[in-house]
C-alpha positions in Angstrom: 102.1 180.0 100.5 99.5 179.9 103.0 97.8 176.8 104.3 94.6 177.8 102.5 96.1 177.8 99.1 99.0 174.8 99.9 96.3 172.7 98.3 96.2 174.5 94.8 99.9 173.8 94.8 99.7 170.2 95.0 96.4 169.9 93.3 97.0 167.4 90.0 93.7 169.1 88.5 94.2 172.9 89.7 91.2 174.1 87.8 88.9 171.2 89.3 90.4 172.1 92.7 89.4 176.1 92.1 85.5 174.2 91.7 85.3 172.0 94.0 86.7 174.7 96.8 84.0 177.5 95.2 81.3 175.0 95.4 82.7 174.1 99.3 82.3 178.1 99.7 78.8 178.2 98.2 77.4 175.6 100.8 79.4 177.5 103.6 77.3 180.0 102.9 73.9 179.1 102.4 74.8 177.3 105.6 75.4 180.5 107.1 72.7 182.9 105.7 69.9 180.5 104.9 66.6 181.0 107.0 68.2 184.3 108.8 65.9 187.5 108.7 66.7 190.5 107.7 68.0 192.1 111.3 70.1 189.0 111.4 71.8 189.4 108.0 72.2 193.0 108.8 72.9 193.2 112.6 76.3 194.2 113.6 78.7 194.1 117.3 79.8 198.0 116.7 79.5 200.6 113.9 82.7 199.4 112.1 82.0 196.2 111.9 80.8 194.2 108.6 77.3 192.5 108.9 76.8 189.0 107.3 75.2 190.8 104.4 77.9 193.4 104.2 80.5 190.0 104.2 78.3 189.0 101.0 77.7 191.5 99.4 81.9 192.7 99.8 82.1 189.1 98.3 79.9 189.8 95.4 81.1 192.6 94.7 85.0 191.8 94.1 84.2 188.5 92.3 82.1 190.7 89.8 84.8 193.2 89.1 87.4 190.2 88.2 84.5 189.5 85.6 85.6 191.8 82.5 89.6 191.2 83.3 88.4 187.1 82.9 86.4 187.2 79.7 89.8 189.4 78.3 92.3 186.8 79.9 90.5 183.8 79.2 90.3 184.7 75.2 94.1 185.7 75.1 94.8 182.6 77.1 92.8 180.5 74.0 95.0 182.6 71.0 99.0 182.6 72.8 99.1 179.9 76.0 97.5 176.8 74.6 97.7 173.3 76.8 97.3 170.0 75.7 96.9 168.8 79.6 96.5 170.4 83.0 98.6 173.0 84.1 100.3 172.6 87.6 99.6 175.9 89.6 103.1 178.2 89.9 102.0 181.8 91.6 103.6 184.0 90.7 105.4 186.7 93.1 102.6 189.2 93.1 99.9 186.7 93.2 101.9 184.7 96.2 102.0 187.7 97.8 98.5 189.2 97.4 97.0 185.4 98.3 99.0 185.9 101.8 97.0 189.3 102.2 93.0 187.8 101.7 93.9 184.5 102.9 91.5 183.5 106.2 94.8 183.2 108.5 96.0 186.1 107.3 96.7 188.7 111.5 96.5 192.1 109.1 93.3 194.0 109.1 92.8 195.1 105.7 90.5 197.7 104.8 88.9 196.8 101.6 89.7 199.3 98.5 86.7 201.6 97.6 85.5 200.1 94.6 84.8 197.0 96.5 83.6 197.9 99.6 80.1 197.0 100.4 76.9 199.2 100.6 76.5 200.3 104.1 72.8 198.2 103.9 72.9 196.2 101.2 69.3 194.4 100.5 69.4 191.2 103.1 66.5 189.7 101.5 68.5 188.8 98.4 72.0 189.1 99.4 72.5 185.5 99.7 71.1 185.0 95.9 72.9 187.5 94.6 76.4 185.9 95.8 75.4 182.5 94.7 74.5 183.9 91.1 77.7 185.3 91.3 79.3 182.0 92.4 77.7 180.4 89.1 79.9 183.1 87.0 83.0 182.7 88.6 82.4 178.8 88.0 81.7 179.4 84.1 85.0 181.7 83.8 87.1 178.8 85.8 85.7 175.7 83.4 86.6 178.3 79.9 89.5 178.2 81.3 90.1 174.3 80.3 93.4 174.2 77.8 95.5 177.0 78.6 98.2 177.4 80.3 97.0 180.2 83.3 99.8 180.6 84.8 101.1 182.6 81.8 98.2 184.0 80.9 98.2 187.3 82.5 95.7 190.1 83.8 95.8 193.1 86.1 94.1 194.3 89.4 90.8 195.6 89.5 92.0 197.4 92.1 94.8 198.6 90.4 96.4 198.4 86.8 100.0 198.9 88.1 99.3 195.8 89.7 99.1 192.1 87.5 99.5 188.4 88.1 98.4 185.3 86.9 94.7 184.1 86.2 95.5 181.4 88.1 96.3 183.4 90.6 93.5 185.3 90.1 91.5 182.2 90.8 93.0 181.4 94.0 92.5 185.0 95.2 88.5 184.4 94.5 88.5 181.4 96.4 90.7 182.0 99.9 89.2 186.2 99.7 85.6 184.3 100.1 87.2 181.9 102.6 88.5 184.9 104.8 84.8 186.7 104.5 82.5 183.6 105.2 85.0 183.1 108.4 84.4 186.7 109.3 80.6 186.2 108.9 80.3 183.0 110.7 82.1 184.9 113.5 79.0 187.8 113.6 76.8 185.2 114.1 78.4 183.5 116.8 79.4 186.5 118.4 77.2 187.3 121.7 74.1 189.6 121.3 73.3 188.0 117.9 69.5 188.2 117.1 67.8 184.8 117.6 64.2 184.7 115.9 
């Protein structure tokens, strides 16, 4: 695993870890986006690079599209994986393997599948709000999550259907894919020629 997720593996409360590391990524970014104007949020070091509003709105974007495949999951996971206690986290070999692709150490350049991509000048004024809204979701879909056994509980890609894993793994995805972004945007605002006001 990568050192991002090593701490889901050891975690003694996995699903508390998956909040407390979402609510870590939440302040990461109002940190990074709060007071900056619209040419900061969508200013950018060369045409093929992501803006810090691109970054969140790419964020938003995938975390809403795991939203439908949770509600499904979660309710199957409440009929057929029931658990009296917490869970320890066990990825599976798909879900090991995606987590190594998103994670923030990750060398590969991915380029991010169509449906997720962002909009080439997403709204800056609200872009922050939108994520943190979003943030707020994924945090109700994690605590309905309480008493069943995610590892077994199943979904697939909303990428791709050929592709499935755990919702736990799922979870972990959400978390270090945010990690990986909010790096990247913390990078366009340090990077040289960034607007000051």
């Amino acid at each position: 695993m990568t050192v991002a997720s090593k701490q889901f593996l050891g975690s003694p409360d996995f699903l508390q870890t998956i909040v407390a590391e979402t609510e870590q990524n939440s302040a990461d970014a109002r940190s990074l986006a709060t007071g900056l104007n619209a040419t900061q949020l969508s200013w950018t070091s060369s045409p093929d690079s992501w803006s810090i509003a691109q970054c969140l709105d790419h964020l938003t974007t995938a975390a809403k599209a795991f939203g439908p495949l949770f509600t499904t999951a979660i309710e199957r996971g409440h009929r057929k994986y029931v658990a009296s206690s917490a869970v320890a986290y066990h990825p599976s070999w798909v879900g090991g393997w995606l987590i190594k692709q998103v994670a923030p150490e990750a060398r590969r350049k991915l380029t991010a599948p169509k449906i997720l991509r962002p909009s080439q000048s997403p709204a800056s004024e609200n872009v922050l709000e939108k994520f943190l809204r979003q943030q707020d979701e994924f945090l109700r879909f994690v605590r309905e999550a309480k008493g069943i056994d995610y590892n077994k509980t199943r979904l697939r890609s909303p990428v791709t259907p050929l592709m499935r894993y755990s919702l736990a793994d799922a979870f972990v995805v959400v978390v270090v894919h945010e990690q990986r972004h909010l790096a990247q945007a913390r990078r366009v605002r340090e990077t040289s020629g960034f607007p000051t006001n």
